[in-house]
Chimera marker file (.cmm) of the C-alpha trace (Angstrom):
<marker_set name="trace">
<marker id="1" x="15.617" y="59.832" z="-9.406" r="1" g="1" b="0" radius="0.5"/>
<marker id="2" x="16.894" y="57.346" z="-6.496" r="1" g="1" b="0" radius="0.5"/>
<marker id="3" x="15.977" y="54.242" z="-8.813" r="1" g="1" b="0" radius="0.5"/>
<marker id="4" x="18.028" y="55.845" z="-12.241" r="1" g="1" b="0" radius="0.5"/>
<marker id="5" x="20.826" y="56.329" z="-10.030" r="1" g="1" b="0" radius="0.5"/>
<marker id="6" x="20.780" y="52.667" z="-8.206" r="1" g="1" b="0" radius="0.5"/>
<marker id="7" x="21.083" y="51.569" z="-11.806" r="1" g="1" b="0" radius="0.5"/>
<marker id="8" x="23.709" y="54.003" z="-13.320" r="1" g="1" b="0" radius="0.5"/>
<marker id="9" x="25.638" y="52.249" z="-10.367" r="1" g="1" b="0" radius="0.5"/>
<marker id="10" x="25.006" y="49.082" z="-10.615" r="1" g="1" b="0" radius="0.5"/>
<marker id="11" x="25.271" y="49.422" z="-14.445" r="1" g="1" b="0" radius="0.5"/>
<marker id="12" x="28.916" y="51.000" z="-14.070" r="1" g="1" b="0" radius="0.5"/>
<marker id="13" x="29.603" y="48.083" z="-10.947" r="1" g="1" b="0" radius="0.5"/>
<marker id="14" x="28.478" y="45.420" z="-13.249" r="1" g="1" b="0" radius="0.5"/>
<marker id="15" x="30.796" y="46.228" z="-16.639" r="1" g="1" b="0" radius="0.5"/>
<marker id="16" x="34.053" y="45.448" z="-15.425" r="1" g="1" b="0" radius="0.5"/>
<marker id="17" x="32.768" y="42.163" z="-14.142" r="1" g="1" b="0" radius="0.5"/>
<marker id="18" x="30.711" y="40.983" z="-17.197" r="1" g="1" b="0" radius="0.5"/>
<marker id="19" x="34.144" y="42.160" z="-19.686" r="1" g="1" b="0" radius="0.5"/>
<marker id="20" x="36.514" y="40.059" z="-17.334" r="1" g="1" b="0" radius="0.5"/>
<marker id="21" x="34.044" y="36.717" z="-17.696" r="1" g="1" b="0" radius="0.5"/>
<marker id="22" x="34.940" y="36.642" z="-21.716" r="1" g="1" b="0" radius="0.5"/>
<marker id="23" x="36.244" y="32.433" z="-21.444" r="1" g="1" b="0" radius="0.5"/>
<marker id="24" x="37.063" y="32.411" z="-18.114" r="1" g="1" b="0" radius="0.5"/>
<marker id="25" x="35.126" y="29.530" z="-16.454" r="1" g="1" b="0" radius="0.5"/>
<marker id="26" x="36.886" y="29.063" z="-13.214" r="1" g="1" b="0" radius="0.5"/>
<marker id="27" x="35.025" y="32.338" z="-12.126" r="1" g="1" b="0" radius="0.5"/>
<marker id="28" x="31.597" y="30.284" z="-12.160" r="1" g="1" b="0" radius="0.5"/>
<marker id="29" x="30.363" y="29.310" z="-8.235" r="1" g="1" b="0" radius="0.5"/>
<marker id="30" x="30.576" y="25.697" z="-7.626" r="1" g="1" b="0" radius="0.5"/>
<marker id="31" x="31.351" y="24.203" z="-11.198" r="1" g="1" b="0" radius="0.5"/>
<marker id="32" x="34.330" y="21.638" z="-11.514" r="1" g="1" b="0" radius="0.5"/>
<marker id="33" x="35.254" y="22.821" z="-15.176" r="1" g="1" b="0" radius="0.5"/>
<marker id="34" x="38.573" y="21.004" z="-15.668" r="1" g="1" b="0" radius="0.5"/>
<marker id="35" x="40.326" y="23.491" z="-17.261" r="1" g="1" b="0" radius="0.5"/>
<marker id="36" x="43.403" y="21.528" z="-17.734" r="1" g="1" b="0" radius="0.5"/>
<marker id="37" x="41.257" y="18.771" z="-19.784" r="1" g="1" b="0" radius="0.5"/>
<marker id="38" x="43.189" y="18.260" z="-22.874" r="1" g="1" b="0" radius="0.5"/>
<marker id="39" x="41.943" y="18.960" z="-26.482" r="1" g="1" b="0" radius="0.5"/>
<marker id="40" x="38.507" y="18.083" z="-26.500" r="1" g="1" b="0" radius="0.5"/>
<marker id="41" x="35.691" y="18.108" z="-29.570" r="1" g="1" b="0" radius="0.5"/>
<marker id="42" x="31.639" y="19.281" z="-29.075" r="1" g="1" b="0" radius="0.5"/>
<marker id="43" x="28.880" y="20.372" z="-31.544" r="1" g="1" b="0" radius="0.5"/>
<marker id="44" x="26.733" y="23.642" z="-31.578" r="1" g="1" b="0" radius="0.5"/>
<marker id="45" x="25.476" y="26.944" z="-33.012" r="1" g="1" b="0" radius="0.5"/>
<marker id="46" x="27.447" y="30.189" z="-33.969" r="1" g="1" b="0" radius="0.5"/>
<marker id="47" x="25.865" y="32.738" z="-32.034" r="1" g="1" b="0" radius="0.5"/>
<marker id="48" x="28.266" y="35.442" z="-33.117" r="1" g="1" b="0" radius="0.5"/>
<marker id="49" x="31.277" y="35.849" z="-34.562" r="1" g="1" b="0" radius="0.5"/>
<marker id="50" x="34.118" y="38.241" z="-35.160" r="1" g="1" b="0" radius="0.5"/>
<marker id="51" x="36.847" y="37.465" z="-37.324" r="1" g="1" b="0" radius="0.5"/>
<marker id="52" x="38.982" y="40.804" z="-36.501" r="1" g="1" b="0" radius="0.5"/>
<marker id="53" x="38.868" y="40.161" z="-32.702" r="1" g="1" b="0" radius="0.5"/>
<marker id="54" x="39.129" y="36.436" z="-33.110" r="1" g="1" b="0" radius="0.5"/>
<marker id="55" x="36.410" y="35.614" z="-31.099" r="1" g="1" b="0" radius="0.5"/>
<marker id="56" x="33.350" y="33.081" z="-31.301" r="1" g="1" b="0" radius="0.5"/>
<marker id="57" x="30.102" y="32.491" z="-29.179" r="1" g="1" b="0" radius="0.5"/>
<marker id="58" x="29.033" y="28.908" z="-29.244" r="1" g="1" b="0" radius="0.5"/>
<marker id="59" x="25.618" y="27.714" z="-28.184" r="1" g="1" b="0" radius="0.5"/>
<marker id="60" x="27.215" y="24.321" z="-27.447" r="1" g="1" b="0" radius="0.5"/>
<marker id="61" x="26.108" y="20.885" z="-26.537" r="1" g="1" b="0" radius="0.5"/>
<marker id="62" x="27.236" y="19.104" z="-22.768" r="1" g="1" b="0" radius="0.5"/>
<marker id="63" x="31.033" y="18.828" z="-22.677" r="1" g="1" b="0" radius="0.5"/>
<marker id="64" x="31.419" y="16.002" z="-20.392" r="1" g="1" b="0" radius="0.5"/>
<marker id="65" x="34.974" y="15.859" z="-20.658" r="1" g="1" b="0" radius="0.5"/>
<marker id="66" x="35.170" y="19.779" z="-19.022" r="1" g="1" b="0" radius="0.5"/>
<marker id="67" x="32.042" y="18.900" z="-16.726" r="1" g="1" b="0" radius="0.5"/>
<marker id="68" x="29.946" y="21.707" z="-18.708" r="1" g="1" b="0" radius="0.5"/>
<marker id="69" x="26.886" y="21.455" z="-19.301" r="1" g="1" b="0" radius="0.5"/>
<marker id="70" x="25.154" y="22.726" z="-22.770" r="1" g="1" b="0" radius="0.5"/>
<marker id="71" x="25.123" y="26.673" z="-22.600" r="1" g="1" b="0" radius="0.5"/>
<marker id="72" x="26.047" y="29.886" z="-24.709" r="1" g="1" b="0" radius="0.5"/>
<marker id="73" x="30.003" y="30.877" z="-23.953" r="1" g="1" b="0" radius="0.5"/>
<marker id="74" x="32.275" y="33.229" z="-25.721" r="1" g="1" b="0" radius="0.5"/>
<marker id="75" x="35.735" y="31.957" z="-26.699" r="1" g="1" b="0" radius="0.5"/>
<marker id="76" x="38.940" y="33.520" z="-28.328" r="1" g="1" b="0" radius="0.5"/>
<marker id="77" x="39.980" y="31.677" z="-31.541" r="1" g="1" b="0" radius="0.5"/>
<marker id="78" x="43.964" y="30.669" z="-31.950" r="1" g="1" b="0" radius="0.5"/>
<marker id="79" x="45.312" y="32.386" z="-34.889" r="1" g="1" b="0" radius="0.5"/>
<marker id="80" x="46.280" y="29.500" z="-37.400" r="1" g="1" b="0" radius="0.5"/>
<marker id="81" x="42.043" y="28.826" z="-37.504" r="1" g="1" b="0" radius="0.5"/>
<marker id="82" x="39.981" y="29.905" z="-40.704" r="1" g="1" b="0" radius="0.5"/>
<marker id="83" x="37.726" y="31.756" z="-39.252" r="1" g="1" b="0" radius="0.5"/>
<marker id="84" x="36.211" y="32.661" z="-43.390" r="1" g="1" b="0" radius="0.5"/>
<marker id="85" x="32.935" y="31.371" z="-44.698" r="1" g="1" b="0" radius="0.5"/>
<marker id="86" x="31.775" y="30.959" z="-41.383" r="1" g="1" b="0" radius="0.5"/>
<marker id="87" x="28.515" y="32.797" z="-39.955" r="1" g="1" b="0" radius="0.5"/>
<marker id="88" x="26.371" y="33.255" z="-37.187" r="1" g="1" b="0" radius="0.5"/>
<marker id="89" x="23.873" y="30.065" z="-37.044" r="1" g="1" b="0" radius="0.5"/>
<marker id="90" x="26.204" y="28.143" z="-38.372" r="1" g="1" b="0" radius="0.5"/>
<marker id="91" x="26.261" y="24.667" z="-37.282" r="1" g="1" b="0" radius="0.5"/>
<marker id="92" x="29.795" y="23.613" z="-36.528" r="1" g="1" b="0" radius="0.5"/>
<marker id="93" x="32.153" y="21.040" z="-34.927" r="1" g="1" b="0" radius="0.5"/>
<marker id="94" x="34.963" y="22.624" z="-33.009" r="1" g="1" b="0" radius="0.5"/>
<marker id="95" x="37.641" y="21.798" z="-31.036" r="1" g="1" b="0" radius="0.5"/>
<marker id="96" x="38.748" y="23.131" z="-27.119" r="1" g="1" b="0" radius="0.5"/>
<marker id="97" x="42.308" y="23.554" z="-26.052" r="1" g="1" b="0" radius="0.5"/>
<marker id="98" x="43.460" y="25.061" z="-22.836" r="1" g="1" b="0" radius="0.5"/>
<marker id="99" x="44.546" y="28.176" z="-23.347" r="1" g="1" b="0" radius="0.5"/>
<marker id="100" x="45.654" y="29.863" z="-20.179" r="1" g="1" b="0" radius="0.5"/>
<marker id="101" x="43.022" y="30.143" z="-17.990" r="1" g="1" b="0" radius="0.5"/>
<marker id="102" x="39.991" y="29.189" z="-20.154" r="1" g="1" b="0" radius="0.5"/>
<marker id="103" x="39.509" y="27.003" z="-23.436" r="1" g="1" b="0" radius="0.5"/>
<marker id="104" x="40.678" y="28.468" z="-26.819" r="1" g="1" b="0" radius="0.5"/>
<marker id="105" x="39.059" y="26.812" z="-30.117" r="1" g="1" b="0" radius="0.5"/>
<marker id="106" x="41.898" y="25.716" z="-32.281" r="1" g="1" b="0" radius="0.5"/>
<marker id="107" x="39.706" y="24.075" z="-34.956" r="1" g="1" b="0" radius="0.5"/>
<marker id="108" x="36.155" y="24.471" z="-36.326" r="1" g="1" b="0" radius="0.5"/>
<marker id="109" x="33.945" y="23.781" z="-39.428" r="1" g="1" b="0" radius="0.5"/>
<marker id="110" x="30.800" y="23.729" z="-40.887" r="1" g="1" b="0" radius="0.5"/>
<marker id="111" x="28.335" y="20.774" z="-40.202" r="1" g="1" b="0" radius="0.5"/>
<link id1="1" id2="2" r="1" g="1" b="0" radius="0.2"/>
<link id1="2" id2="3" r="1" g="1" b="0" radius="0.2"/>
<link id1="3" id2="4" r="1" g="1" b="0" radius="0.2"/>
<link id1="4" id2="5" r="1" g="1" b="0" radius="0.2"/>
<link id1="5" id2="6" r="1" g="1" b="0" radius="0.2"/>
<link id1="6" id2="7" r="1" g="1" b="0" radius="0.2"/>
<link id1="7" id2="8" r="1" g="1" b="0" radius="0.2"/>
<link id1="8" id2="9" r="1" g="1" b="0" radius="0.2"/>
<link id1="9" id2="10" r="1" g="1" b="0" radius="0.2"/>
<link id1="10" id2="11" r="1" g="1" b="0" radius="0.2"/>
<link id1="11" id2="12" r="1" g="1" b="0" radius="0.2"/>
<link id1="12" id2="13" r="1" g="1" b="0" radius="0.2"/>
<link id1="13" id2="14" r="1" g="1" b="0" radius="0.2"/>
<link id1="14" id2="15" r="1" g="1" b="0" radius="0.2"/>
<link id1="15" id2="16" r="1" g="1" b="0" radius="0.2"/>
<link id1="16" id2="17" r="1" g="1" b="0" radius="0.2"/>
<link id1="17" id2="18" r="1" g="1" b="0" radius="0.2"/>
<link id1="18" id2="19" r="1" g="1" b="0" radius="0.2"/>
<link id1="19" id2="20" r="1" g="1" b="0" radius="0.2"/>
<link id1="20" id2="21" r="1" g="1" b="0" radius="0.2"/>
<link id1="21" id2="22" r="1" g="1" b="0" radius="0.2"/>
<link id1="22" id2="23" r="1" g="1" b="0" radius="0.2"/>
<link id1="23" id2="24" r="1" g="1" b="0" radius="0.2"/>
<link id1="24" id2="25" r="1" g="1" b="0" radius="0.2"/>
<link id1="25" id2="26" r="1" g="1" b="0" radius="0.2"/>
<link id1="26" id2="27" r="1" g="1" b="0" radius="0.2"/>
<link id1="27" id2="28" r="1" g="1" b="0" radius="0.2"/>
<link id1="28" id2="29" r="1" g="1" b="0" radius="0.2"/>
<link id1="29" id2="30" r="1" g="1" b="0" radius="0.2"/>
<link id1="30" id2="31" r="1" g="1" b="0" radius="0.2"/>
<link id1="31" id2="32" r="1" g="1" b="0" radius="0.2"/>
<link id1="32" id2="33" r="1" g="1" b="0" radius="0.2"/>
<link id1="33" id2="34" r="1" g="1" b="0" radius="0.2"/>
<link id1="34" id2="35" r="1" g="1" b="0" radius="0.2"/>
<link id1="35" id2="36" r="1" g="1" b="0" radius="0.2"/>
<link id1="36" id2="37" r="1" g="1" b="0" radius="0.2"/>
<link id1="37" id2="38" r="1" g="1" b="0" radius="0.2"/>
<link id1="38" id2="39" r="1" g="1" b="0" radius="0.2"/>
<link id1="39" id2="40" r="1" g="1" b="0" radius="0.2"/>
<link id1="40" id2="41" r="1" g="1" b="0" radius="0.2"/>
<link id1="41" id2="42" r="1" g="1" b="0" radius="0.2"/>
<link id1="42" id2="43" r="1" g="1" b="0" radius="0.2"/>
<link id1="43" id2="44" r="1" g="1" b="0" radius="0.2"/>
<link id1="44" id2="45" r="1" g="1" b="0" radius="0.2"/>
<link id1="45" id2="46" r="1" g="1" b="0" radius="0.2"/>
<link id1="46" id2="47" r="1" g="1" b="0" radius="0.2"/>
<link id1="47" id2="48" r="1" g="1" b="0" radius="0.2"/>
<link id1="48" id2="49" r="1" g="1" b="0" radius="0.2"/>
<link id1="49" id2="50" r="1" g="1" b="0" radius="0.2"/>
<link id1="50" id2="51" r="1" g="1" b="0" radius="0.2"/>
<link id1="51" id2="52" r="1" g="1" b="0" radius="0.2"/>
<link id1="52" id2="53" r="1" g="1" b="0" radius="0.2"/>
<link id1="53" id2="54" r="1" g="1" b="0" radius="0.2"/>
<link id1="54" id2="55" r="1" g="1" b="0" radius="0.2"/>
<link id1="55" id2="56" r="1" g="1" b="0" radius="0.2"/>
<link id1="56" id2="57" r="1" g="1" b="0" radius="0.2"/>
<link id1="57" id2="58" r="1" g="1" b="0" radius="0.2"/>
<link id1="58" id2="59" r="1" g="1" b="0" radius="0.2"/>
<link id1="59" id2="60" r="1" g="1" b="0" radius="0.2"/>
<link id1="60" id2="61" r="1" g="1" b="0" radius="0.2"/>
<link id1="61" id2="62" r="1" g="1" b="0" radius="0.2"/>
<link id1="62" id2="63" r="1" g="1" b="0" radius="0.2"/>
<link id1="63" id2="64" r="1" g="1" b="0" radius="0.2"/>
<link id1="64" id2="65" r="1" g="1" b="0" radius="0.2"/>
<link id1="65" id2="66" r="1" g="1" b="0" radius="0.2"/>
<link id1="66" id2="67" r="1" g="1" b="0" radius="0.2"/>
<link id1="67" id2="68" r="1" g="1" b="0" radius="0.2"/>
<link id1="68" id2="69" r="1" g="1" b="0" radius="0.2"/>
<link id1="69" id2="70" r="1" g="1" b="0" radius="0.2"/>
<link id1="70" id2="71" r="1" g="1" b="0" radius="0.2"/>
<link id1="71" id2="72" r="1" g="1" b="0" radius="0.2"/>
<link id1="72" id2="73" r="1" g="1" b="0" radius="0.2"/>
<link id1="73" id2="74" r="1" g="1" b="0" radius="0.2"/>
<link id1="74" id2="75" r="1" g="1" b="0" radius="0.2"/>
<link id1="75" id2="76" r="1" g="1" b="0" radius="0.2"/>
<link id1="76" id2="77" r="1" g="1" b="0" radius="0.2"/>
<link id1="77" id2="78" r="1" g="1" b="0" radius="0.2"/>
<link id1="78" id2="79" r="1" g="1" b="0" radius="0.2"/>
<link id1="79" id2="80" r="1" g="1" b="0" radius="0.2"/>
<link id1="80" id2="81" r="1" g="1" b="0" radius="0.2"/>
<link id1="81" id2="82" r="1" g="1" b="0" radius="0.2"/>
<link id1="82" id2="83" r="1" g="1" b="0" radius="0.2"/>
<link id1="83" id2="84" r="1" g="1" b="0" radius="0.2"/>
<link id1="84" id2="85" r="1" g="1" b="0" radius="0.2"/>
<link id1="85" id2="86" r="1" g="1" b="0" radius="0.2"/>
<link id1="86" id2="87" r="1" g="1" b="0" radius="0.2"/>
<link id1="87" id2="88" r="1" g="1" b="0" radius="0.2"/>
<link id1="88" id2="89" r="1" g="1" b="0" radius="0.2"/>
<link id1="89" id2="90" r="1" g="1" b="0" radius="0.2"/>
<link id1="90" id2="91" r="1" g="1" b="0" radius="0.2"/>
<link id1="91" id2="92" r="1" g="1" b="0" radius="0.2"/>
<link id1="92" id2="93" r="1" g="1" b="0" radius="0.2"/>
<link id1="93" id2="94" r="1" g="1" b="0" radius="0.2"/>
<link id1="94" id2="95" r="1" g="1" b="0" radius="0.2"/>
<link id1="95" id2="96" r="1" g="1" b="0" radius="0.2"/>
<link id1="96" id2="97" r="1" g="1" b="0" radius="0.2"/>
<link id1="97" id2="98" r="1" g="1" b="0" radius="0.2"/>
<link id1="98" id2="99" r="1" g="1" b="0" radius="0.2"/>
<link id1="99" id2="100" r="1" g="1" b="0" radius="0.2"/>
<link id1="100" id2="101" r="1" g="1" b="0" radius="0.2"/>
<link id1="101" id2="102" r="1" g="1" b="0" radius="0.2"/>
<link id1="102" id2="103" r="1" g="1" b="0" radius="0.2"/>
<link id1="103" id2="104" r="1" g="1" b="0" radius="0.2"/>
<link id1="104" id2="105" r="1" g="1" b="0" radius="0.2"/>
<link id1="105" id2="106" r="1" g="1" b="0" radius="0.2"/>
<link id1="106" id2="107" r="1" g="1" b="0" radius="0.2"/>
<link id1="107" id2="108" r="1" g="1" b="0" radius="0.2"/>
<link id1="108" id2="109" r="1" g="1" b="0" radius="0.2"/>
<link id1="109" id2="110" r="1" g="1" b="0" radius="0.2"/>
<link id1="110" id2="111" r="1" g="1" b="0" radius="0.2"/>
</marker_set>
């Protein structure tokens, strides 16, 4: 019984923590992410993808230009972007803007 309860708290500790992370890099310990880079380009993989919330995971390659390394990151998607006949797996090209205090993606296509 102790251990179900250490992990309905820890569980109900951790959610408000993991929904505030959403694009928000400056939160992560001891990495210079630029955020104030301007518009910059990178490759990768759709990992999900949801067109009513404008929102995109990419599985994305090194972004030197933001000092990130490759990883998996959510980001929100400005509103003029086509966000139709796109699909998770999909291999894409995109592009970053700063978008308060995270990147947005303000273009992306199909490779």
């Amino acid at each position: 019984m102790k251990t179900l309860m250490t992990a309905v708290v820890f569980g109900l500790s951790l959610g408000p923590a993991l929904a505030a992370a959403d694009n928000n890099m400056g939160s992560m310990s001891g990495m210079d992410t630029k955020e104030s880079a301007g518009p910059v380009q990178s490759r990768g993989v759709i990992t999900a993808i949801s067109t009513e919330k404008r929102k995109v995971t990419l599985k994305h390659e090194p972004i030197p230009e933001l000092n990130w390394p490759s990883m998996t990151m959510g980001f929100s998607v400005a509103p003029e972007v086509d966000l139709n006949g796109l699909s998770k797996d999909d291999a894409v090209a995109f592009t970053l803007t700063p978008a308060g205090k995270g990147q947005q993606v303000t273009s992306i296509s199909k490779q």
